[in-house]
C-alpha positions, 0 to 999 in steps of 0.5 A: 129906915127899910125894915126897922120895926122902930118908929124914930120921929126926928124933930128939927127945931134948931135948923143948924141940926138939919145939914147933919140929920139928912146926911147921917139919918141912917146912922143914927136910926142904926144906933138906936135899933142897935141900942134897943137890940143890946139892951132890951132884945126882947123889944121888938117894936119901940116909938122915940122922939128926937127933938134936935134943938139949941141949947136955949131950949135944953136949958129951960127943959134942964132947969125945969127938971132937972134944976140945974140952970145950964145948958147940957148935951142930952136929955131923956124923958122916959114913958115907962116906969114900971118894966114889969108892966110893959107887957100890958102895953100897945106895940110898938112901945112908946120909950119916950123922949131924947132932946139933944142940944147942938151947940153943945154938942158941937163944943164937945165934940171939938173938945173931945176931937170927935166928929159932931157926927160920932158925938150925936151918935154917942148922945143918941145911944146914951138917951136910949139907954136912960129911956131903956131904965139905966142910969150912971148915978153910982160908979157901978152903974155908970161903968155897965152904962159905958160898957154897953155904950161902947158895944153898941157904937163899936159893932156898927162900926163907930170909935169907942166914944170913952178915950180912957178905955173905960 
């Protein structure tokens, strides 16, 4: 994307993914540079990986981590622990990695009669913000996840991704 400070290496390992990469690239990278600028407007220059996959992959990864054998939509492995240390770190800031899984996703999407599109759009926006440091562990959390989810969807043009209003 032209003047995007932002280094998005997108990783296709399941070809099903590469139909929809090449016809909503634009949006995606707009979704991740508007969920970096919410949530952490001082990050000028970020790197992030996007490994589109299956949920074969998922799975495994979802099992070895997380030790819960099933696949899921995302997942997110953050580089940063410690914020307060950022400042001591090169630029641009390597966030770490989002792995989403497309069958998965497709399913949902149908069962949320959403567009796969719109679906990933969400998926990318919520692994930025897990890579950004929040979470949805306790309600609270989850409600100020959610909220800024729907910011960063809705200013670029994107439905609200939560039916419920939340």
């Amino acid at each position: 994307m032209v003047n995007n400070p932002h280094i998005i290496d997108y990783s296709v390992e399941c070809e099903q993914w590469a139909p929809l990469l090449e016809t909503s690239q634009k949006l995606f990278d707009s979704v991740i540079t508007g969920a970096i600028a919410q949530a952490m407007p001082s990050l000028t220059a970020a790197e992030i990986s996007i490994v589109l996959t299956d949920d074969a992959f998922i799975q495994t990864l979802n099992k070895q981590y997380r030790g819960k054998d099933k696949p899921t939509n995302v997942l997110s492995f953050p580089q940063i622990d410690d914020w307060a240390q950022t400042m001591r770190l090169p630029s641009p800031l390597a966030l770490g990695d989002i792995i989403i899984a497309y069958e998965t996703i497709v399913r949902e999407a149908a069962e949320q009669s959403k567009t796969v599109e719109n679906h990933t759009a969400h998926m990318l926006c919520h692994g930025i913000l897990h890579l950004l440091g929040f979470d949805h562990i306790d309600d609270d959390d989850a409600q100020v996840m959610e909220e800024l989810e729907m910011k960063i969807l809705t200013d670029i043009g994107l439905p609200s991704p939560y039916n419920d209003g939340i």
